[in-house]
C-alpha positions in Angstrom: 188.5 -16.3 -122.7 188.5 -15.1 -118.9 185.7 -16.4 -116.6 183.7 -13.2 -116.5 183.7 -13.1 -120.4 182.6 -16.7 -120.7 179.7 -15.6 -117.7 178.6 -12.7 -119.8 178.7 -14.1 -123.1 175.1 -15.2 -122.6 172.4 -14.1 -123.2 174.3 -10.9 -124.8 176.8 -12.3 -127.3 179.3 -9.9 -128.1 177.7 -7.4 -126.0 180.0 -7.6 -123.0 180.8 -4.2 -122.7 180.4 -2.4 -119.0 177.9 0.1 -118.5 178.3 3.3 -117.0 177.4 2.9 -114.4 179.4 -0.6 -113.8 182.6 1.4 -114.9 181.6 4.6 -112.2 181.6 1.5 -109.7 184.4 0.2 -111.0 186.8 3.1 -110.8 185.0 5.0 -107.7 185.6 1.6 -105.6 189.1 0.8 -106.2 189.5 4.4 -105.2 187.7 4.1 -101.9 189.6 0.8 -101.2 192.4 2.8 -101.0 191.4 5.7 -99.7 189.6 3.6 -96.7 192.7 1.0 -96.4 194.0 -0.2 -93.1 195.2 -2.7 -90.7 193.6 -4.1 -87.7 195.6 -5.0 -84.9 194.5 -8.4 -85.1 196.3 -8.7 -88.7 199.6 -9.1 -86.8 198.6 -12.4 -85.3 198.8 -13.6 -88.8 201.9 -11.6 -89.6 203.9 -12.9 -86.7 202.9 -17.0 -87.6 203.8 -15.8 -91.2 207.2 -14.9 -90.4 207.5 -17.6 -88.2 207.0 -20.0 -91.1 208.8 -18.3 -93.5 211.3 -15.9 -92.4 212.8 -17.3 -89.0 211.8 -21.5 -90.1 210.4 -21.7 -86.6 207.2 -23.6 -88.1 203.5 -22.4 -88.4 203.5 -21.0 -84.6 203.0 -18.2 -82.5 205.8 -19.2 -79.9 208.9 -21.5 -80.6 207.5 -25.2 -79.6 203.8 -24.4 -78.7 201.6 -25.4 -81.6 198.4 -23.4 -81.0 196.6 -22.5 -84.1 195.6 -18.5 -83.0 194.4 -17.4 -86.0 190.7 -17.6 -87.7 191.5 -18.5 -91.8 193.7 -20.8 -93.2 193.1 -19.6 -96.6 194.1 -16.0 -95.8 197.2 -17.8 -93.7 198.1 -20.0 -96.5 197.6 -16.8 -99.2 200.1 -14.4 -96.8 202.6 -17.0 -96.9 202.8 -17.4 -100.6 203.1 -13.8 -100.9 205.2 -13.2 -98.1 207.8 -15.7 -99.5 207.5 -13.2 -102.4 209.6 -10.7 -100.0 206.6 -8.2 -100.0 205.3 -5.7 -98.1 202.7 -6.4 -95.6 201.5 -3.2 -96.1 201.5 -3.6 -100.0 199.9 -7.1 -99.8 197.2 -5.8 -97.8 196.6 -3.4 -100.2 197.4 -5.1 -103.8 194.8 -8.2 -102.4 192.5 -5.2 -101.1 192.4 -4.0 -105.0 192.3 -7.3 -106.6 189.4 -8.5 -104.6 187.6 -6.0 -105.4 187.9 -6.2 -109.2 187.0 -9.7 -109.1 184.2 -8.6 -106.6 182.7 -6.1 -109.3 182.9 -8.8 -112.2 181.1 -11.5 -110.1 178.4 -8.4 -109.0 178.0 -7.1 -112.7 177.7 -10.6 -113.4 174.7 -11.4 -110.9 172.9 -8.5 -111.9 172.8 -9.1 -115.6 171.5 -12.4 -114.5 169.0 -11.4 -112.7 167.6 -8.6 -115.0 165.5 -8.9 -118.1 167.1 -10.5 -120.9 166.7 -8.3 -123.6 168.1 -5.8 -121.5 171.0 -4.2 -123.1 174.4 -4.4 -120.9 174.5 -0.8 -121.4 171.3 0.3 -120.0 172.2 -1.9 -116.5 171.7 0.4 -113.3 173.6 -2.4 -111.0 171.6 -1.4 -107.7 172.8 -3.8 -105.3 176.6 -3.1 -107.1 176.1 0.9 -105.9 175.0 0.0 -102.5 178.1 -2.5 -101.7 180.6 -0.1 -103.8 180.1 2.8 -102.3 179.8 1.4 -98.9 181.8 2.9 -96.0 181.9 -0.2 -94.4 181.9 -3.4 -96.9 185.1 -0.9 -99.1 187.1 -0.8 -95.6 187.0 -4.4 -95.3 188.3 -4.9 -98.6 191.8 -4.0 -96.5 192.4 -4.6 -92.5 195.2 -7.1 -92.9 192.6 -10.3 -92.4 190.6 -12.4 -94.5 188.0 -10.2 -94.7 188.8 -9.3 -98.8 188.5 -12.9 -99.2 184.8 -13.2 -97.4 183.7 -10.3 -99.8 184.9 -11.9 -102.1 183.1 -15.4 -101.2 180.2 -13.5 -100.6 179.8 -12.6 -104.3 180.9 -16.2 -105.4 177.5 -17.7 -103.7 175.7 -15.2 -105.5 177.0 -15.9 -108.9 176.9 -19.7 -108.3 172.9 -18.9 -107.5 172.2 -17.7 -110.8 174.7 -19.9 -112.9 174.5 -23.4 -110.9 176.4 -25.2 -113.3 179.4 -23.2 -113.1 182.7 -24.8 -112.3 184.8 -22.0 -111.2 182.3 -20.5 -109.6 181.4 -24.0 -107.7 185.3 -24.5 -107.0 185.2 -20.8 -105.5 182.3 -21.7 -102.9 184.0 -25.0 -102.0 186.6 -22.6 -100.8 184.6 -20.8 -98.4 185.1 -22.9 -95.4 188.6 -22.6 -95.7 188.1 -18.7 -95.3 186.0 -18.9 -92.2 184.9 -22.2 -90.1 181.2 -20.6 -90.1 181.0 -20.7 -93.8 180.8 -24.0 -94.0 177.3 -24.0 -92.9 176.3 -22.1 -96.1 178.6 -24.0 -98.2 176.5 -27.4 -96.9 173.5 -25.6 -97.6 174.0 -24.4 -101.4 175.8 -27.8 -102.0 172.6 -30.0 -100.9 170.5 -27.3 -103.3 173.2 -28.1 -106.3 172.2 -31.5 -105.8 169.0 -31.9 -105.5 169.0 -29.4 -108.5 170.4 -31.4 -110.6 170.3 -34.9 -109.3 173.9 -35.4 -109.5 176.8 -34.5 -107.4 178.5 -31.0 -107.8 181.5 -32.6 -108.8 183.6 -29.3 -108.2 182.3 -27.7 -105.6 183.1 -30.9 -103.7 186.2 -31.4 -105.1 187.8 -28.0 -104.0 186.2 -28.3 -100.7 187.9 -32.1 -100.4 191.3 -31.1 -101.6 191.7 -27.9 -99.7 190.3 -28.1 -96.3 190.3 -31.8 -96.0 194.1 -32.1 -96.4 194.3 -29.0 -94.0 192.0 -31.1 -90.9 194.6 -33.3 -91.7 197.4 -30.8 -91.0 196.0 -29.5 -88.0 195.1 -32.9 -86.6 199.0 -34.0 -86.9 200.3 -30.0 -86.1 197.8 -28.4 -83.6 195.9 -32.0 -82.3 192.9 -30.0 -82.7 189.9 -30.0 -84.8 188.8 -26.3 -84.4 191.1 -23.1 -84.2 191.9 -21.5 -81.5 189.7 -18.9 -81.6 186.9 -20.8 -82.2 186.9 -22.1 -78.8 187.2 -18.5 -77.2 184.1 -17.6 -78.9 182.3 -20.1 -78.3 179.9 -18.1 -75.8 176.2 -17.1 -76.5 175.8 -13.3 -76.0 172.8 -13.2 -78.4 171.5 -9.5 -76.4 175.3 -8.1 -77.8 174.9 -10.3 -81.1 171.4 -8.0 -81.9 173.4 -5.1 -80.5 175.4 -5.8 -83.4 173.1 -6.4 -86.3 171.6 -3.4 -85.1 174.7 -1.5 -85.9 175.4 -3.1 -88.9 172.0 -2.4 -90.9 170.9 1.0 -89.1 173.6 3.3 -90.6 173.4 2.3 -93.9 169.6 2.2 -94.3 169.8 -1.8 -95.1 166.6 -2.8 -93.4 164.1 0.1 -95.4 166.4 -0.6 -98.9 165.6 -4.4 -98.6 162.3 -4.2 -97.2 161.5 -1.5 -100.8 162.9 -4.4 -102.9 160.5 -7.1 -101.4 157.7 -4.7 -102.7 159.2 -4.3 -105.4 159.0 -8.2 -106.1 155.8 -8.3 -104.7 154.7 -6.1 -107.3 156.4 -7.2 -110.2 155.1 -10.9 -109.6 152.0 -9.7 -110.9 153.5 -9.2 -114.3 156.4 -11.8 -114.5 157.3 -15.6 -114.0 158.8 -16.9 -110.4 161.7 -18.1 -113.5 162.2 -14.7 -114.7 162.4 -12.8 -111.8 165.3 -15.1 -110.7 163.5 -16.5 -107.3 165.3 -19.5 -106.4 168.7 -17.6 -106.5 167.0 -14.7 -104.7 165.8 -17.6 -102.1 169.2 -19.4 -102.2 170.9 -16.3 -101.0 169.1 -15.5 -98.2 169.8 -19.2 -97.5 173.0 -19.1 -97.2 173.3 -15.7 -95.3 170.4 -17.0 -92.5 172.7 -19.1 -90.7 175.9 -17.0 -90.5 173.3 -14.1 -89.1 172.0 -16.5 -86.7 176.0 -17.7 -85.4 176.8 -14.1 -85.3 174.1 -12.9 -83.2 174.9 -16.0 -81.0 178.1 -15.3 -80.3 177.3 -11.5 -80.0 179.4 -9.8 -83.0 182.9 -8.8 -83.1 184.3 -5.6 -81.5 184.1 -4.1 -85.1 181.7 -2.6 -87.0 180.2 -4.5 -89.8 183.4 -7.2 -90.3 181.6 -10.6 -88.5 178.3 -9.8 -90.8 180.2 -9.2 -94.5 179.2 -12.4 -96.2 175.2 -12.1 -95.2 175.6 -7.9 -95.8 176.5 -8.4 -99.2 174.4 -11.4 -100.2 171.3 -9.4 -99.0 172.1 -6.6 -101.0 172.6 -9.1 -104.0 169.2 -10.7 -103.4 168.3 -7.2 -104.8 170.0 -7.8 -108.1 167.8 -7.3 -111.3 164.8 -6.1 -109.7 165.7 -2.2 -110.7 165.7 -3.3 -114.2 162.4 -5.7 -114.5 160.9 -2.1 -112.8 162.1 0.6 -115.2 162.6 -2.3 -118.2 160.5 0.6 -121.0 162.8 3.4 -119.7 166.1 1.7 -120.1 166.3 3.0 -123.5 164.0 5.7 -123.8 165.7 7.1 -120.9 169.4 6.0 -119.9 170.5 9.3 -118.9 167.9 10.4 -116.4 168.2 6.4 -114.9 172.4 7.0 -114.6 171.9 10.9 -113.6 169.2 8.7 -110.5 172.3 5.9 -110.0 174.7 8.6 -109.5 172.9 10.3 -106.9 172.1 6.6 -105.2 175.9 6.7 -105.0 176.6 10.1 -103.3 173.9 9.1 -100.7 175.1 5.5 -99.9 178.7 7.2 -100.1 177.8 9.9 -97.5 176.7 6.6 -94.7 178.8 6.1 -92.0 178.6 4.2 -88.7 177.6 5.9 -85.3 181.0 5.3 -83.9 182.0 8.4 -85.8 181.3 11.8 -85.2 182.7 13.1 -88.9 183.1 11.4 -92.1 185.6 8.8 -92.9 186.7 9.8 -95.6 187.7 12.8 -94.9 190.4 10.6 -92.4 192.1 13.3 -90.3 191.7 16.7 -91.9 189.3 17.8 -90.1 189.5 16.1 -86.6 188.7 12.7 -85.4 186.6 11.6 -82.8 185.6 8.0 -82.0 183.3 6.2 -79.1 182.0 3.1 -79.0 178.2 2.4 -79.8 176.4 -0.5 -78.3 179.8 -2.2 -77.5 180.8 -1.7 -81.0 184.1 -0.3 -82.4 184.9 1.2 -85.9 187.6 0.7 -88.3 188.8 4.1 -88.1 190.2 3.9 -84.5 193.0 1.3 -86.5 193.5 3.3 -89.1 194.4 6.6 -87.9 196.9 5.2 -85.0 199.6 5.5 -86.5 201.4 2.3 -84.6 199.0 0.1 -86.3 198.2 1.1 -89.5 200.9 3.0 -92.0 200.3 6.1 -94.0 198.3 5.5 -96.9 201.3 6.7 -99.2 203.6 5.3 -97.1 205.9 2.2 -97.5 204.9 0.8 -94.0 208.8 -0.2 -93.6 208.6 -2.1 -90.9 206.2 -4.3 -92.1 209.1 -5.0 -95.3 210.5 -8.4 -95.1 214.1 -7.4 -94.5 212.8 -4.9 -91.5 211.8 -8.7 -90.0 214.2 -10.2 -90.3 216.7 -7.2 -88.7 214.7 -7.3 -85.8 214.9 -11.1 -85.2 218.5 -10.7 -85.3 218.6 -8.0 -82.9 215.7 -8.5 -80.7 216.3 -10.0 -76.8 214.1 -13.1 -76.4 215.0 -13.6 -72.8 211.6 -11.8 -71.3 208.2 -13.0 -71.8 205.9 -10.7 -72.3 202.1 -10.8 -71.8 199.5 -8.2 -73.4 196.5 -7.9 -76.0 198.5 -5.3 -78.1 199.2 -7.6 -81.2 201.7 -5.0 -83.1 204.0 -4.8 -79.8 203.9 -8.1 -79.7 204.8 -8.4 -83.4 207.8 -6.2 -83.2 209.5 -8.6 -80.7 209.4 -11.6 -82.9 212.1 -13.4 -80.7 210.3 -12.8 -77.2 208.0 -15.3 -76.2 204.1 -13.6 -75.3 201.0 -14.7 -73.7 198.3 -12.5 -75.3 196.1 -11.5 -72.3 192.8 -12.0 -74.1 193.7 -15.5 -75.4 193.9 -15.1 -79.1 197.0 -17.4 -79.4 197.0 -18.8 -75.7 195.3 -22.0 -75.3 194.4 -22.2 -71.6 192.8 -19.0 -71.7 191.1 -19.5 -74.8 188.9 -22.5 -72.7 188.6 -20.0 -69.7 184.9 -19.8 -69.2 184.8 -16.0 -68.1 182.4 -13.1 -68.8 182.9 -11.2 -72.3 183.2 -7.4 -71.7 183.0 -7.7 -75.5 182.8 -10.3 -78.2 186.4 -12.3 -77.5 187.2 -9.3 -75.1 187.1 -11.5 -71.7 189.4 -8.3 -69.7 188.7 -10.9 -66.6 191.8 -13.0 -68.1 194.5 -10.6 -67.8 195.5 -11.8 -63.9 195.3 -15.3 -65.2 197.7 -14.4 -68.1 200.5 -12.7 -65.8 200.1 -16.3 -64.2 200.8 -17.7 -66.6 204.0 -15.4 -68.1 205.8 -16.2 -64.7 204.9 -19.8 -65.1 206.4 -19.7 -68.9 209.5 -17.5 -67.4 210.7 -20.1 -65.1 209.8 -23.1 -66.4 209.5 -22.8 -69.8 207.4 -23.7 -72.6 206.8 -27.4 -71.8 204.6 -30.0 -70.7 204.7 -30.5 -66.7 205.3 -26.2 -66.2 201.7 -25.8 -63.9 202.8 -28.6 -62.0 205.5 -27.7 -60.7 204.7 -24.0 -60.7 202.0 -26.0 -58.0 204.5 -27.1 -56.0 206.2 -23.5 -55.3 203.6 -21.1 -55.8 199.8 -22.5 -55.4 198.1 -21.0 -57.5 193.8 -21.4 -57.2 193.1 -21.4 -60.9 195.5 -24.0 -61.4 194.8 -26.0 -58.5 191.6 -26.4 -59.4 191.9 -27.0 -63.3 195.0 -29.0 -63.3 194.1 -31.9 -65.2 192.2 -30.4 -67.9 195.7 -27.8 -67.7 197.7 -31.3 -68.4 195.7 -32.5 -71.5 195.9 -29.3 -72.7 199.7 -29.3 -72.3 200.0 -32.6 -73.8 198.3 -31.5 -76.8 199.9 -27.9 -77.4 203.2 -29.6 -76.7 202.6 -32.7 -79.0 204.8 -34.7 -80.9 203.0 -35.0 -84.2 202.2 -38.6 -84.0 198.4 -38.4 -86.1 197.0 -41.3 -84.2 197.9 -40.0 -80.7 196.8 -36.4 -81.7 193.9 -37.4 -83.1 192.8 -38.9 -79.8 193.9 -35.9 -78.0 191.7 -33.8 -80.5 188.8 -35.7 -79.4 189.7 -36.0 -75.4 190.5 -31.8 -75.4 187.2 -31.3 -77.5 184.6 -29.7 -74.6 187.4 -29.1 -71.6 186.9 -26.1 -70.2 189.2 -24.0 -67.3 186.8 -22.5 -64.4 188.3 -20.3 -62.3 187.0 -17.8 -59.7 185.8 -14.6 -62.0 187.2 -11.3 -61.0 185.1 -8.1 -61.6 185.7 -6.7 -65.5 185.1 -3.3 -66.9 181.9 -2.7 -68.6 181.2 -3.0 -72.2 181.8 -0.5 -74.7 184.7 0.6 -72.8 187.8 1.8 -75.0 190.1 -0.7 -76.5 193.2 -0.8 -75.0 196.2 1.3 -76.5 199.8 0.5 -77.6 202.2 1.6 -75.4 203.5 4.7 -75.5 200.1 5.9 -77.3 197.1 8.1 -75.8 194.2 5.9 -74.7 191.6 6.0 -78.0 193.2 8.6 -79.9 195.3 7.7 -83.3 
């Protein structure tokens, strides 16, 4: 019996059917997965390590020899390469995951609502609220694709939400002990729900500690001995506080889709039903639970002010709001369910068209309409949207198309045939994926680990435009003296640089650890001695925020 029939079979025994409107959801989600699907240009970071790994056995790296970890989820990293050792399709990964998620998704969101609602409820009658509102989501079905982890933080999202309302659930406990192997911030909430499983119970949550110990403990490991590091490289490029652009960004996030007035009607809806029902059967310690775990990532993402996308930083607290709201529909209308299924689908139906019809200010027509009838795009409050990705066409393929040169053997051509004589430096991630053999610097310090400590001013979250002069820098240091340790210094003695000058030994330990020789003990300490150094140099003038990203080559600036 399959986890989601074992999670159903009580209280309904033999009454696992899916409603109507569960099945709408069902089937109109999957379709908007698809119909929404795309890749962010930060997808072929990942793509590019990937290959690395397993096409051109050049290890877990960005450039041949430098061991910097530049990407944000070792789950997702570790998931690409299994599949990309498969011989698939980037394109067709990001899609089949896309679609898989989001079944799994819908069974762990029918679950929590069943859970949540009245127990002689019958399965059939279940209107699914907080299902509807993620489902038909512009944002929240977008990121079920994009080429990142993001299907996988959905996906987490409605694992804590489960795990609320069946505690004692060992696949469910193993999937939360996963999270922090999604995201580093998600081990806040994972902390958080495992000191409640405790306490709970008064005995350890044997699984949801064991995943977490046998996945991203041997991984510290790993990246101790491969990267000397403790943290990603990422995490140290945002590790800024821009809390004025962080509410900027919540702001975008709940105002198109109404989120603030749909939770706010729930909590009165509570309020009311209290009068009438039992803390225990209107389901308040989950409820409580999940806004638990969703607090803290809020409160990191504010801090570091967002993400340059719409919506993608805030998925795992999104979605567990909405699920907060699970059951509460039900409790309301529970002497109508019978009398009066139709009228209740005919009023989930049209929930659906209206959620549907939500999109983010970014846009000035409706997504999902994608190009045949215009496109326009700005940026609001510093903010980007998905859509600027996925009609440009040297990012994302066509949505029927075979994305070819995202196949495997398209790779491994080009490795063959590419010159890997020039180094290049940039923030365009697919150019920079095309020439697997040429070394890069990316300009905005994704994968380069002396920018990524830079203290600079953000134009926009882990958009520091202030870097690029710094970059060139270093590309001519990398072109003649090569990817080692000892290149600033003698790049010093030449060519005296001021940034350099001025930084050079924390640019030596730096060195020493991106060029290490995996010996644990020694990495290890240079984990700990590279922990806070930071690089300060003189700040040059930056564009403002909000301004447009930058384009591929050979592509008009912020059209597709």
């Amino acid at each position: 019996m399959s986890l989601f029939a074992r999670a159903l079979a009580s209280p309904w025994r033999g009454r696992r059917s899916p409603s109507p409107v569960e099945i709408v959801c069902l089937v109109g989600g999957v379709c908007l997965v698809l119909w929404y699907g795309w890749l962010v240009d930060d997808c072929y970071v990942y793509f590019r390590y990937v290959d690395n790994f397993v096409i051109y056995h050049l290890g877990l790296v960005n450039n041949r020899g430098e061991f910097v970890e530049g990407f944000s989820s070792p789950l997702w990293a570790v998931l690409l390469i299994v599949l990309r050792a498969l011989h698939l399709n980037y394109w067709i990964i990001t899609l089949l995951v896309g679609v898989l998620s989001y079944v799994g998704f819908w069974a762990l969101a029918v679950l929590v609502n069943r859970r949540l609602a009245p127990a002689a409820m019958r399965p059939s009658s279940a209107l699914s609220i907080p299902l509807i509102y993620l489902a038909f989501n512009y944002g929240v079905a977008s990121y079920f694709t994009s080429g990142v982890e993001s299907p996988l933080v959905i996906l987490a999202a409605a694992g804590y939400a489960a795990l609320a309302v069946l505690p004692a659930s060992a696949p469910l406990q193993i999937l939360v002990g996963l999270s922090p192997m999604i995201r580093h911030e998600l081990a806040v909430p994972y902390v958080i729900v495992l000191v409640w499983l405790w306490r709970r119970s008064r005995r350890a949550p044997v699984a949801a500690l064991a995943s977490c110990a046998l996945t991203l403990g041997p991984y510290l490991l790993f990246r101790i001995w491969y990267y000397a590091d403790f943290f990603p490289n990422t995490f140290y490029l945002k590790d800024v506080v821009l809390a004025g652009q962080g509410l900027n960004y919540l702001y975008d996030t709940f105002m198109p889709y109404f989120t603030v007035p749909f939770l706010a009607a729930f909590a009165l809806l509570y309020r009311r039903l209290r009068a009438s029902h039992s803390p225990q059967d209107l389901g308040r310690e989950a409820r409580v639970v999940m806004w638990g775990a969703a607090a803290p990532v809020i409160l990191y993402v504010v801090k570091i002010g967002g993400d340059p996308r719409h919506l993608r930083y805030l998925l795992f607290p999104f979605c567990l709001l909405a699920f907060s709201t699970a059951g509460l529909a039900e409790h309301a209308a529970a002497g109508l369910l019978d009398s009066h299924r139709k009228a209740l689908a005919a009023g989930c139906l049209v929930l659906a068209a209206c959620v549907a019809l939500c999109f983010p200010r970014q846009l000035q027509q409706h997504p999902i309409f994608r190009s045949a009838f215009g496109y326009s795009h700005r940026a609001f409050l510093g903010v980007h949207d998905a859509a600027w990705h996925r009609l440009n066409p040297s990012v994302t393929p066509p949505l029927f198309g075979v994305g070819a040169s995202l196949s495997y053997r398209a790779a491994r051509d080009r490795y063959e045939t590419d010159n890997g004589k020039t180094i290049a430096y940039g923030s365009w991630c697919t150019e920079i994926y095309l020439h697997p053999k040429r070394p890069n610097i990316h300009s905005l310090g994704l994968t380069e680990p002396f920018l990524a400590r830079t203290v600079m001013r953000s134009d926009r979250p882990a958009h520091k435009v202030g870097l690029a002069p710094m970059a060139k820098d270093i590309a001519a240091i990398r072109q003649t003296y090569g990817f080692q340790t000892g290149a600033f210094k003698s790049a010093l003695k030449r060519s005296p640089v001021d940034w350099i000058r001025s930084n050079l030994s924390s640019i030596e330990l730096i060195e020493d650890k991106v060029f290490n020789k995996h010996h644990f003990l020694h990495n290890f300490r240079l984990a700990l001695r590279t922990m806070f150094i930071k690089i300060v140099p003189g700040e040059p003038a930056a564009p403002a925020a909000g301004a447009e990203p930058p384009a591929p080559p050979n592509a008009a600036k912020g059209k597709p």
